[in-house]
N, CA and C atoms as a LAMMPS dump frame, in Angstrom:
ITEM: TIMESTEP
0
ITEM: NUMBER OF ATOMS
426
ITEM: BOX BOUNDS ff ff ff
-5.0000000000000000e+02 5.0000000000000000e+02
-5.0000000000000000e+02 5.0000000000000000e+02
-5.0000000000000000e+02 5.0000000000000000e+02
ITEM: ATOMS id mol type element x y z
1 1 1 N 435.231 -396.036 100.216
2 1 2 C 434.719 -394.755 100.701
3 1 3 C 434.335 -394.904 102.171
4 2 1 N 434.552 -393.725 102.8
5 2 2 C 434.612 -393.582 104.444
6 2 3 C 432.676 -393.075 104.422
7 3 1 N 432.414 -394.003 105.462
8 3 2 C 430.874 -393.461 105.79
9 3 3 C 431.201 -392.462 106.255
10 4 1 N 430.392 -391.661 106.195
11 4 2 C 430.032 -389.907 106.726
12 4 3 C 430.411 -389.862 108.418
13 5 1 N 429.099 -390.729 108.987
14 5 2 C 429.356 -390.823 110.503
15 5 3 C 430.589 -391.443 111.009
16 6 1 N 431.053 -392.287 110.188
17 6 2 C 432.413 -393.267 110.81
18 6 3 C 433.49 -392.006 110.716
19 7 1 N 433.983 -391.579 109.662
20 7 2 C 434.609 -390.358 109.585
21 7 3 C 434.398 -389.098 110.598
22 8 1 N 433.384 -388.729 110.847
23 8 2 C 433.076 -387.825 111.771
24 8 3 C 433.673 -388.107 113.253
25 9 1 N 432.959 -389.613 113.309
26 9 2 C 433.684 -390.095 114.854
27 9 3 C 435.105 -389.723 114.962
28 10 1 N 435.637 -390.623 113.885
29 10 2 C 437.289 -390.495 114.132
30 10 3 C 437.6 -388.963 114.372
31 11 1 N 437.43 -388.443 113.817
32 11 2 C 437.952 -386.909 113.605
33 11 3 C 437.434 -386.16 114.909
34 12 1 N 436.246 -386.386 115.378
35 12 2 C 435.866 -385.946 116.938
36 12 3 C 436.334 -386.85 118.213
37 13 1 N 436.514 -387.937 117.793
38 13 2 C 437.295 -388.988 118.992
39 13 3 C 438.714 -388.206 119.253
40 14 1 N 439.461 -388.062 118.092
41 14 2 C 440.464 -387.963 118.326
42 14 3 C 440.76 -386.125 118.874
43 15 1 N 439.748 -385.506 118.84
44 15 2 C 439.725 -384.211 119.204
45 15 3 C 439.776 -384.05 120.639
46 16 1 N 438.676 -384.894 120.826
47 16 2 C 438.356 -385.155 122.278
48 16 3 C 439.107 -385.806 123.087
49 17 1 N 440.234 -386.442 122.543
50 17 2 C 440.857 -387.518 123.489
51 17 3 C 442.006 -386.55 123.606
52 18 1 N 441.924 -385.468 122.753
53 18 2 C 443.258 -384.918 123.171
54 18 3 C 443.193 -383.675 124.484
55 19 1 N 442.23 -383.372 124.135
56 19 2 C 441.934 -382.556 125.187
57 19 3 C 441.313 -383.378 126.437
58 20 1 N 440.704 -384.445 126.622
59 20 2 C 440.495 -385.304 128.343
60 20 3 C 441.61 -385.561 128.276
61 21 1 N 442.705 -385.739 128.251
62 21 2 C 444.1 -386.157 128.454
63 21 3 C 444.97 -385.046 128.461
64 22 1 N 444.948 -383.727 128.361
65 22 2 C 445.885 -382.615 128.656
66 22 3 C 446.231 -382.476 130.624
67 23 1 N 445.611 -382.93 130.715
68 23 2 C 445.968 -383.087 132.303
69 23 3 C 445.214 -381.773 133.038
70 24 1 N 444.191 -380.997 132.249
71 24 2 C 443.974 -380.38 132.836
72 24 3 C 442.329 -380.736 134.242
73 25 1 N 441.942 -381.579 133.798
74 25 2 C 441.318 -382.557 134.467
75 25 3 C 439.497 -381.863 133.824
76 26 1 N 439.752 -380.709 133.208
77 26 2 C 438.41 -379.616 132.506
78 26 3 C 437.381 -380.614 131.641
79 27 1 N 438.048 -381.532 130.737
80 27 2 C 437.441 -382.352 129.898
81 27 3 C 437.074 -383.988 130.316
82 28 1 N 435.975 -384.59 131.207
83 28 2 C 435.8 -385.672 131.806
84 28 3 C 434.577 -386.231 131.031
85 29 1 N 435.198 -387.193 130.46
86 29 2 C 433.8 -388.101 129.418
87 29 3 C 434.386 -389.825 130.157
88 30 1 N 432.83 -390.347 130.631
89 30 2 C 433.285 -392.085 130.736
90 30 3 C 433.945 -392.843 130.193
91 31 1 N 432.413 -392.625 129.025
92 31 2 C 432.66 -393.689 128.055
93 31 3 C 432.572 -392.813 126.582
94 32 1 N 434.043 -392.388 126.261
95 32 2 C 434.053 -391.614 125.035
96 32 3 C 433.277 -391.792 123.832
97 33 1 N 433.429 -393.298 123.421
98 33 2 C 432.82 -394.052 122.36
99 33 3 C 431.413 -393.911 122.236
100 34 1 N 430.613 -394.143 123.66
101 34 2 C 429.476 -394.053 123.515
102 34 3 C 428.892 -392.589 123.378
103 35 1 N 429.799 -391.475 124.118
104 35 2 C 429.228 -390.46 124.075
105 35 3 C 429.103 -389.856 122.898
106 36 1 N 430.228 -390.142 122.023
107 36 2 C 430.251 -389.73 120.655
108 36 3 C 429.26 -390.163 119.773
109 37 1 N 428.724 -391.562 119.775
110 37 2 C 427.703 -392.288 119.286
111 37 3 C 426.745 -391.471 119.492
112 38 1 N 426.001 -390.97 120.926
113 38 2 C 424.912 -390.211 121.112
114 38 3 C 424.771 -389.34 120.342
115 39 1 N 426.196 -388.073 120.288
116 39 2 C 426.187 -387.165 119.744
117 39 3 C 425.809 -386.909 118.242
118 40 1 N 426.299 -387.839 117.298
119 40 2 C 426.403 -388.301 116.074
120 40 3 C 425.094 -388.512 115.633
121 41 1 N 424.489 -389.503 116.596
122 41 2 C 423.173 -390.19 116.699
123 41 3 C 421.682 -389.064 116.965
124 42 1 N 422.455 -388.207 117.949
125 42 2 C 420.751 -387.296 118.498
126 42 3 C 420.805 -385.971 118.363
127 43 1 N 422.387 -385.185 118.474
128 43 2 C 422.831 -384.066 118.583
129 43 3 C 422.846 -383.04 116.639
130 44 1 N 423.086 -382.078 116.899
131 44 2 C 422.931 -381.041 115.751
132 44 3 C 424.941 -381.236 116.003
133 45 1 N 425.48 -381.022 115.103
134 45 2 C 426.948 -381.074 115.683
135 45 3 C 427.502 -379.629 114.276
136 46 1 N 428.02 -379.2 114.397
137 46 2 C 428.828 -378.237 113.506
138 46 3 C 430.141 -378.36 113.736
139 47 1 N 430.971 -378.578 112.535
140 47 2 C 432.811 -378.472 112.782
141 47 3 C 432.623 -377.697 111.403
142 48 1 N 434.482 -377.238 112.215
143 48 2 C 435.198 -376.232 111.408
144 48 3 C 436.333 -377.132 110.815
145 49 1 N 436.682 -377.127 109.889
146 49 2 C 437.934 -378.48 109.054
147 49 3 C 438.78 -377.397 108.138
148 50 1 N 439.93 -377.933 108.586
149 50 2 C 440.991 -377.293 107.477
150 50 3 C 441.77 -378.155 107.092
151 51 1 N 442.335 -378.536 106.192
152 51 2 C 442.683 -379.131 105.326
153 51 3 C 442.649 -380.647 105.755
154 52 1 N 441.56 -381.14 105.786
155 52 2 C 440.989 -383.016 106.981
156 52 3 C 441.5 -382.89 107.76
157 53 1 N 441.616 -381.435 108.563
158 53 2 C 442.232 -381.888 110.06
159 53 3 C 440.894 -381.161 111.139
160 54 1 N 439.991 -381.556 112.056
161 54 2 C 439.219 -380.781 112.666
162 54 3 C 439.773 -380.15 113.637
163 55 1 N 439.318 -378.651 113.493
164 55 2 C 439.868 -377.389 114.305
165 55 3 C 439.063 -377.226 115.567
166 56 1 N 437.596 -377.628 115.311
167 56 2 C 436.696 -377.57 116.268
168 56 3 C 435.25 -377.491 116.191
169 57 1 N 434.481 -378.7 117.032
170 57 2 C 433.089 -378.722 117.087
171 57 3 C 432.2 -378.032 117.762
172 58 1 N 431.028 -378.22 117.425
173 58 2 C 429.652 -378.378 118.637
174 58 3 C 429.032 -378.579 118.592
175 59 1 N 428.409 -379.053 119.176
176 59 2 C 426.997 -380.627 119.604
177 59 3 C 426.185 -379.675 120.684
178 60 1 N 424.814 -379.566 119.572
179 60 2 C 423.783 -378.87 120.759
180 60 3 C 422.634 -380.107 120.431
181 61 1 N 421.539 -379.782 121.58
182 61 2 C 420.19 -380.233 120.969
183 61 3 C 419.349 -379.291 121.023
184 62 1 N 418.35 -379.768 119.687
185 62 2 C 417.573 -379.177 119.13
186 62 3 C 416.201 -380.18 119.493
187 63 1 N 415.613 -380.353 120.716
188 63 2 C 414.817 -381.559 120.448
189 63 3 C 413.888 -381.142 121.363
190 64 1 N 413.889 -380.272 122.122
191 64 2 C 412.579 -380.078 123.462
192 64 3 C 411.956 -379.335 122.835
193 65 1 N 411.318 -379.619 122.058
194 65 2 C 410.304 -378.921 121.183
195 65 3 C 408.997 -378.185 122.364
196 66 1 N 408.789 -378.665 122.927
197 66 2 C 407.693 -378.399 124.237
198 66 3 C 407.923 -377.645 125.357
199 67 1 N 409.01 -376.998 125.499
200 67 2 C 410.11 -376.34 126.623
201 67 3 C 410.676 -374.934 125.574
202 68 1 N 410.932 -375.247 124.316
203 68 2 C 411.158 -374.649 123.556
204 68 3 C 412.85 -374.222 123.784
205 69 1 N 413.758 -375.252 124.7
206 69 2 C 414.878 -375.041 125.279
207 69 3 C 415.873 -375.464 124.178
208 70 1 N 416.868 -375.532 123.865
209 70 2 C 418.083 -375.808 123.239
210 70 3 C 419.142 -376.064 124.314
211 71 1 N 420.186 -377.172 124.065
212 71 2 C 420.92 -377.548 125.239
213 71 3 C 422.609 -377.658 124.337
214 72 1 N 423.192 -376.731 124.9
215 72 2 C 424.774 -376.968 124.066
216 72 3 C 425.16 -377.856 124.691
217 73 1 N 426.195 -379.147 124.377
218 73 2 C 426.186 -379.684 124.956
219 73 3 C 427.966 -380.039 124.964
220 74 1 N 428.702 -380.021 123.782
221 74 2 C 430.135 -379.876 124.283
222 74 3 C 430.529 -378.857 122.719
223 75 1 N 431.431 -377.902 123.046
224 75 2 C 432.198 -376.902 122.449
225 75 3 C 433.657 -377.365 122.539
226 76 1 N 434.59 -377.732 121.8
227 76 2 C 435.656 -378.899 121.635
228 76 3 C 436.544 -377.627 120.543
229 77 1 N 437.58 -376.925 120.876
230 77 2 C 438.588 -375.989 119.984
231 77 3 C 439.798 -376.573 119.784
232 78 1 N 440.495 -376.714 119.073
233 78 2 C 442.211 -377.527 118.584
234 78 3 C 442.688 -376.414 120.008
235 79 1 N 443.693 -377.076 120.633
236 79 2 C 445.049 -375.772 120.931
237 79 3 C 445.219 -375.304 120.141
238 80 1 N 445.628 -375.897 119.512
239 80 2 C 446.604 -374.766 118.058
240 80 3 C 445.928 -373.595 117.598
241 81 1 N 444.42 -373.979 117.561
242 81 2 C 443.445 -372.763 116.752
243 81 3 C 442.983 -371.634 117.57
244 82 1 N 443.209 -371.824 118.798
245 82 2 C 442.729 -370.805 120.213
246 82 3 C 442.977 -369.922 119.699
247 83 1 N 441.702 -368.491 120.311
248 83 2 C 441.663 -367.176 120.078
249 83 3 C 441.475 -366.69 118.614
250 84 1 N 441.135 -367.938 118.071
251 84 2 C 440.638 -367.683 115.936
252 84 3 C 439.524 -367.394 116.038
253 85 1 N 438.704 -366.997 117.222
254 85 2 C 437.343 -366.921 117.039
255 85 3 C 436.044 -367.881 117.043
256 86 1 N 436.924 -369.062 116.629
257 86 2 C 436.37 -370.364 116.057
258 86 3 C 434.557 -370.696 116.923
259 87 1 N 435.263 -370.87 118.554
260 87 2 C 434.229 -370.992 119.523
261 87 3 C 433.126 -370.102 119.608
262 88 1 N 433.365 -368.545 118.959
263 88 2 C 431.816 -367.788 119.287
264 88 3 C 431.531 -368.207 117.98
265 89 1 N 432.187 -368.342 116.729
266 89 2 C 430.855 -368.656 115.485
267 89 3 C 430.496 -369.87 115.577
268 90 1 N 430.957 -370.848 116.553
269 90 2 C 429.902 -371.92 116.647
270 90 3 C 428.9 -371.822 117.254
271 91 1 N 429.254 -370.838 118.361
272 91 2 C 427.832 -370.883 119.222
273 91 3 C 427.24 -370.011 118.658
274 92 1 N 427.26 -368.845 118.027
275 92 2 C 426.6 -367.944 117.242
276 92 3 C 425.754 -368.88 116.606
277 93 1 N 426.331 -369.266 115.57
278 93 2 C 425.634 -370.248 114.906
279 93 3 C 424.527 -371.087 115.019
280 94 1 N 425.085 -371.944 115.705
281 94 2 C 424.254 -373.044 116.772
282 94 3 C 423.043 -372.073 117.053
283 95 1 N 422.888 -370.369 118.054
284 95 2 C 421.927 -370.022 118.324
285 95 3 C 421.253 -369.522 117.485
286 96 1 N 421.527 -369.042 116.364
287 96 2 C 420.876 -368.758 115.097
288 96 3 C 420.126 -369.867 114.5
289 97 1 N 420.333 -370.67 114.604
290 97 2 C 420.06 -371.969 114.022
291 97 3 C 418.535 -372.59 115.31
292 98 1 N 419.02 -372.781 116.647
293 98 2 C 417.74 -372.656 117.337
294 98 3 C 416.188 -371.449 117.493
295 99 1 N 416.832 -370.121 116.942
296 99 2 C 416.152 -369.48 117.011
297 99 3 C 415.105 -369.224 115.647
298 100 1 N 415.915 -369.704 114.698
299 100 2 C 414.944 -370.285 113.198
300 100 3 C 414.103 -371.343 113.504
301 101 1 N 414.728 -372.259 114.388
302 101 2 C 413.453 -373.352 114.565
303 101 3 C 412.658 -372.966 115.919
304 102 1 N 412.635 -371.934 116.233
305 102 2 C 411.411 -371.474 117.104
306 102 3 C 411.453 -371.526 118.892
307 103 1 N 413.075 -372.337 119.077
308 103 2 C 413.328 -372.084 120.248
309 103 3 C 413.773 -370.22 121.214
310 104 1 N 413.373 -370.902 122.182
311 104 2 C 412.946 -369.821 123.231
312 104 3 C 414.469 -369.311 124.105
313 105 1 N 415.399 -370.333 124.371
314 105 2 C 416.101 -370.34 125.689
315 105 3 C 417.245 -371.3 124.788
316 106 1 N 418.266 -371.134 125.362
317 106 2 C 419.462 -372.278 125.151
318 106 3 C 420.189 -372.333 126.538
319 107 1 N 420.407 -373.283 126.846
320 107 2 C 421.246 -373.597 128.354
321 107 3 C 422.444 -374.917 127.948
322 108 1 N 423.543 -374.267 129.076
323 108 2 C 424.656 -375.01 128.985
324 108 3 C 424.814 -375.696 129.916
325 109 1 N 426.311 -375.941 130.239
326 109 2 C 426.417 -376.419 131.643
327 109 3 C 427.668 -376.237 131.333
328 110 1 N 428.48 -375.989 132.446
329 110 2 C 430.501 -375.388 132.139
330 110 3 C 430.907 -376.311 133.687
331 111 1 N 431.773 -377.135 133.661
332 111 2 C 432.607 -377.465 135.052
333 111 3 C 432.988 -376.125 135.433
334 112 1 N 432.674 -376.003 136.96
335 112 2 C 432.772 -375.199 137.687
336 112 3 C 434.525 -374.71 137.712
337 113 1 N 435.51 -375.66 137.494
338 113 2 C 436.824 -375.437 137.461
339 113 3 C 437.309 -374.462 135.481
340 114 1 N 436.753 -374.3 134.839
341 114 2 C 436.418 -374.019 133.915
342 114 3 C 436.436 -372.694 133.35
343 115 1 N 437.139 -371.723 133.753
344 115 2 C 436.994 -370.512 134.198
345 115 3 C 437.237 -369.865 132.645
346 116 1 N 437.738 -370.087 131.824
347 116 2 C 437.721 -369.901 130.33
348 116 3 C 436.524 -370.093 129.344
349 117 1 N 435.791 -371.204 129.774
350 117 2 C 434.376 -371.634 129.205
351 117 3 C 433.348 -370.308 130.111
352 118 1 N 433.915 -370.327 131.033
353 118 2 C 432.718 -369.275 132.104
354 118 3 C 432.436 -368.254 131.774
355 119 1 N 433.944 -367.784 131.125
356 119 2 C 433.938 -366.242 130.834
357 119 3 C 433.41 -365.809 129.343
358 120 1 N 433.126 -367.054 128.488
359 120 2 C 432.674 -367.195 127.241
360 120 3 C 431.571 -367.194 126.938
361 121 1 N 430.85 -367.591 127.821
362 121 2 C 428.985 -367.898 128.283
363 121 3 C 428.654 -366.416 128.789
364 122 1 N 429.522 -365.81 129.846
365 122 2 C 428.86 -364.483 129.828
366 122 3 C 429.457 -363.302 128.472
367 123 1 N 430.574 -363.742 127.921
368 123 2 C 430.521 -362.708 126.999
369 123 3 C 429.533 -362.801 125.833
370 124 1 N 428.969 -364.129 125.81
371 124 2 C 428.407 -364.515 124.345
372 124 3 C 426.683 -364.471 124.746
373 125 1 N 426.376 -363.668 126.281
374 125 2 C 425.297 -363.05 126.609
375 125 3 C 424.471 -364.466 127.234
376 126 1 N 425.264 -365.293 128.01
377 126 2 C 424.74 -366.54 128.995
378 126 3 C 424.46 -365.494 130.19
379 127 1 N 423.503 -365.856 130.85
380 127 2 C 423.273 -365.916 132.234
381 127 3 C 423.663 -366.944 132.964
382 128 1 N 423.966 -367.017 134.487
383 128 2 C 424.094 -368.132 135.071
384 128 3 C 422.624 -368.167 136.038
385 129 1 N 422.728 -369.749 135.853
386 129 2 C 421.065 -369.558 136.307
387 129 3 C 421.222 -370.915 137.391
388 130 1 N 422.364 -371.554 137.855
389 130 2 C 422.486 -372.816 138.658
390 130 3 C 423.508 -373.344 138.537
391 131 1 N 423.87 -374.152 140.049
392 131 2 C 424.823 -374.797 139.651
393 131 3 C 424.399 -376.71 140.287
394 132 1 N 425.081 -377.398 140.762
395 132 2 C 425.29 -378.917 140.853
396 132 3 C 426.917 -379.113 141.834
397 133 1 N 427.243 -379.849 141.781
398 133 2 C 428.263 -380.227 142.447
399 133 3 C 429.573 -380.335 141.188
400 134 1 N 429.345 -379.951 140.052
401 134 2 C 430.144 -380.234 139.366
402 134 3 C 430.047 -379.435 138.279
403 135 1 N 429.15 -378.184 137.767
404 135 2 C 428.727 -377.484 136.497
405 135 3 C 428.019 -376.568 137.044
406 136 1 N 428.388 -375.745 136.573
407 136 2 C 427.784 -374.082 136.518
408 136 3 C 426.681 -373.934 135.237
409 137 1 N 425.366 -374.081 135.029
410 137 2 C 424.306 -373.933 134.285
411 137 3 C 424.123 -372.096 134.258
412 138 1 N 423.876 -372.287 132.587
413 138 2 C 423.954 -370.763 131.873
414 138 3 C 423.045 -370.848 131.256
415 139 1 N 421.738 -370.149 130.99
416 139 2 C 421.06 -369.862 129.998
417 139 3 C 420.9 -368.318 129.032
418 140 1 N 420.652 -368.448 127.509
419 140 2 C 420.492 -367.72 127.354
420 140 3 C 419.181 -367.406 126.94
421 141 1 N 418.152 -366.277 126.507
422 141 2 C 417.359 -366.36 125.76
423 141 3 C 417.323 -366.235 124.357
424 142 1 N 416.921 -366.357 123.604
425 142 2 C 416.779 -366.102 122.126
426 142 3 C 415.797 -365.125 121.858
């Protein structure tokens, strides 16, 4: 029998590696392995699975209990599954899910080259509230 988390990895490694490698340069992780570990390890994560194949995740945190903030932290869709909707009932979700546990705010962060993630944050009622040299920061309230 496959541990829970070992299974999860594979099935999000291999999600992820397909998309940092489309050449579109949108998806930039270091050290994949470890980031996935974190995620697994600290993150709230939700996937969508059809028949053991994953269609698509998301990894928020739920942990600034004192800020009362929520932080999405990667939204990961198959090609194949684009435009199923898949991406707003995760984040739907995800914010339903922070707003039961008493958070206030959820904030993202989108690469500024990203213009598909951008337009998703304001339809799904993000504000943009900052940017960095590399990410456009969105918050919403709850």
């Amino acid at each position: 029998m496959i541990e829970q988390g070992t299974y999860l990895k594979s099935k999000i490694y291999d999600l992820m590696n397909l998309m940092i490698n489309d050449e579109s340069g949108l998806f930039e992780v270091g050290d994949l392995d470890g980031y996935i570990d974190k995620l697994i390890e600290k993150a709230c994560i939700i996937t969508i699975m059809a028949q053991d194949a994953l269609q698509g995740f998301l990894a928020y945190y739920a942990n600034d209990y004192e800020n009362k903030v929520g932080f999405i932290s990667m939204l990961i869709i198959d090609p194949s599954t684009k435009r199923m909707g898949y991406g707003r009932r995760l984040v739907e979700f995800a914010l339903k899910d922070l707003t039961m546990k008493g958070f206030k705010k959820c904030r993202t962060e989108v690469n500024t080259n990203n213009i598909k993630a951008i337009n998703i944050c304001k339809r799904l009622g993000f504000t943009y509230v900052g940017s960095n040299s590399i990410y456009m920061v969105f918050e919403k309230q709850l």
